[in-house]
C-alpha positions in Angstrom: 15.0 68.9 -17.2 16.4 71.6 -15.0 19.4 71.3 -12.6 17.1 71.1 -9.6 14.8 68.9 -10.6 18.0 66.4 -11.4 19.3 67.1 -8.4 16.4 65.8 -6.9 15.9 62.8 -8.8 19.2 61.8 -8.8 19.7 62.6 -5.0 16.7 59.8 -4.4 18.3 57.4 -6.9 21.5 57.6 -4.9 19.6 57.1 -1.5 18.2 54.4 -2.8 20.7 52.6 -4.3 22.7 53.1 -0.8 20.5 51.8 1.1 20.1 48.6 -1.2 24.0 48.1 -1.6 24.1 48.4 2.6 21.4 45.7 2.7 23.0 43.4 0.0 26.7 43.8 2.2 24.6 42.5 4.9 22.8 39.7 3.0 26.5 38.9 1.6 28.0 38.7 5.1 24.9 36.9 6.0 25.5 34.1 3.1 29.5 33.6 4.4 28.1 33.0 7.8 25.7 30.2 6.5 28.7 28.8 4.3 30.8 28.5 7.3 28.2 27.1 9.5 26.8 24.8 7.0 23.6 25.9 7.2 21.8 25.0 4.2 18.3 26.1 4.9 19.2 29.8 5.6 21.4 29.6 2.2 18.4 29.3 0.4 16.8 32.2 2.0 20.0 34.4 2.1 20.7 33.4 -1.6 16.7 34.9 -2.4 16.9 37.7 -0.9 20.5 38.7 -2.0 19.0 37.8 -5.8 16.3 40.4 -5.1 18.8 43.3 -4.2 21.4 42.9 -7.1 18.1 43.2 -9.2 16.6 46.1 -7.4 20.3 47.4 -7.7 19.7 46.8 -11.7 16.8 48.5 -11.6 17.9 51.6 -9.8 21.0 51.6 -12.2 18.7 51.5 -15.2 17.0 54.2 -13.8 20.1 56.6 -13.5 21.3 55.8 -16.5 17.5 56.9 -18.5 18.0 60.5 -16.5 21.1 60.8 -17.8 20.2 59.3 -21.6 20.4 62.3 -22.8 23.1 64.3 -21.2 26.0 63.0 -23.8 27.8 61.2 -20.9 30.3 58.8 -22.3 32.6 57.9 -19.7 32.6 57.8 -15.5 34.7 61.1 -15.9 32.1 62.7 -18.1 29.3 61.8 -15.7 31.3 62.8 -12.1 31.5 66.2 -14.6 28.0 65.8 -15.0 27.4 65.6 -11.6 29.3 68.8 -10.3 27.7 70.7 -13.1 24.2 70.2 -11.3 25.3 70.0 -8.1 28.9 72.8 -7.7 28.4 71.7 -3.7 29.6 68.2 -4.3 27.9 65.8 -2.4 26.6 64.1 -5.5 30.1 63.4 -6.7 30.8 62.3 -2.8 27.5 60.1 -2.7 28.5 58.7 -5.9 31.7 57.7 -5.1 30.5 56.0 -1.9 28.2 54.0 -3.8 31.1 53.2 -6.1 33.1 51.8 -3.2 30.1 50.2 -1.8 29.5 48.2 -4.8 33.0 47.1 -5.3 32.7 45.8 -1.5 29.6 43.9 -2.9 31.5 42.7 -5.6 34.0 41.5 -3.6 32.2 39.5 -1.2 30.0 38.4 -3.6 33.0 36.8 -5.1 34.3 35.5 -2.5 31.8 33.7 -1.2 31.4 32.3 -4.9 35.0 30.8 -4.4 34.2 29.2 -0.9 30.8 28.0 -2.5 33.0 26.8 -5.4 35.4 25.1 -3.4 32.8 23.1 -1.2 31.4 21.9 -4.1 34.2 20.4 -5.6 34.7 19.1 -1.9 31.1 17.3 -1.3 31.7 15.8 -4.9 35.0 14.6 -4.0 33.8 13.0 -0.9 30.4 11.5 -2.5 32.8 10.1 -5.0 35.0 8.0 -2.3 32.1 7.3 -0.8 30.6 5.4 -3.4 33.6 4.1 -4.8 34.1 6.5 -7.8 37.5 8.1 -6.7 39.5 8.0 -10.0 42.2 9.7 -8.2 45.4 8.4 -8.1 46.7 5.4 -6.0 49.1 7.8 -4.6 46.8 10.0 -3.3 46.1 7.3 -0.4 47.7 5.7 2.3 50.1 3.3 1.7 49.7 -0.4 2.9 52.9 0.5 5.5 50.5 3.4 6.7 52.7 6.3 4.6 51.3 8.9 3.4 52.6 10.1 0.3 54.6 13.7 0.1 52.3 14.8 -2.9 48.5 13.3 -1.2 46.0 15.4 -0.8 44.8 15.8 3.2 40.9 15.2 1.8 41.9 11.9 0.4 43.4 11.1 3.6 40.8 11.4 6.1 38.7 8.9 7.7 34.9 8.9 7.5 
């Protein structure tokens, strides 16, 4: 394949994959806002959709990675070489690397909202287990019967329904 027809291929690929990683930062900020506000329904949708962009991201991954199949690329150094090779300008090196950091923004909102998610869970479960009279948790997680509240309780344990 020549150097121009790469060029063009891969410049597509990147525009692509840009456009989906700015949608998915948008469907991830989306998600936090429905965590916060508790608003299960939108979740569900938000959660869809964001599972459709990390697989069109897959997709558009698979597909730079077949262009390059056989272009003996080995490392991320070998393939921004790669890149300035067809392209001496630069702007596919720059492209890539702002799809790089794009992704690692994904990443880390994605991750976040995993440990929010995480944490609510264990939260609801807590509560659900008080509320039906399941709490194994320690006596001294509670109230005493002089109305102290132990130094080591936790504040969830401690609230009133």
């Amino acid at each position: 394949m020549s150097a121009a027809n790469s060029v063009k291929i891969i410049t597509a690929l990147f525009t692509q994959t840009q456009r989906c990683a700015e949608q998915l930062k948008d469907c991830l900020l989306d998600e936090l806002s429905c965590l916060k506000n508790n608003n299960a329904e939108e979740l569900i949708k938000t959660s869809q959709l964001k599972e459709s962009l990390m697989q069109q991201l897959g997709s558009l991954d698979n597909q730079r990675k077949e262009l390059i199949a056989g272009e003996n690329i080995n490392s991320k150094e070998d393939y921004l070489l790669w890149l300035n090779k067809i392209d001496a300008s630069g702007t596919l090196q720059e492209k890539w690397n702002e799809i790089s950091q794009q992704i690692i923004d994904c990443q880390k909102k994605n991750a976040t909202n995993g440990i929010i998610t995480e944490k609510m869970t264990i939260a609801s479960q807590e509560v659900l287990n008080i509320l039906s009279g399941k709490n194994n948790t320690p006596s001294d997680n509670t109230y005493t019967s002089a109305g102290k509240k132990p130094a080591n309780a936790s504040s969830l344990h401690n609230t009133t329904a």
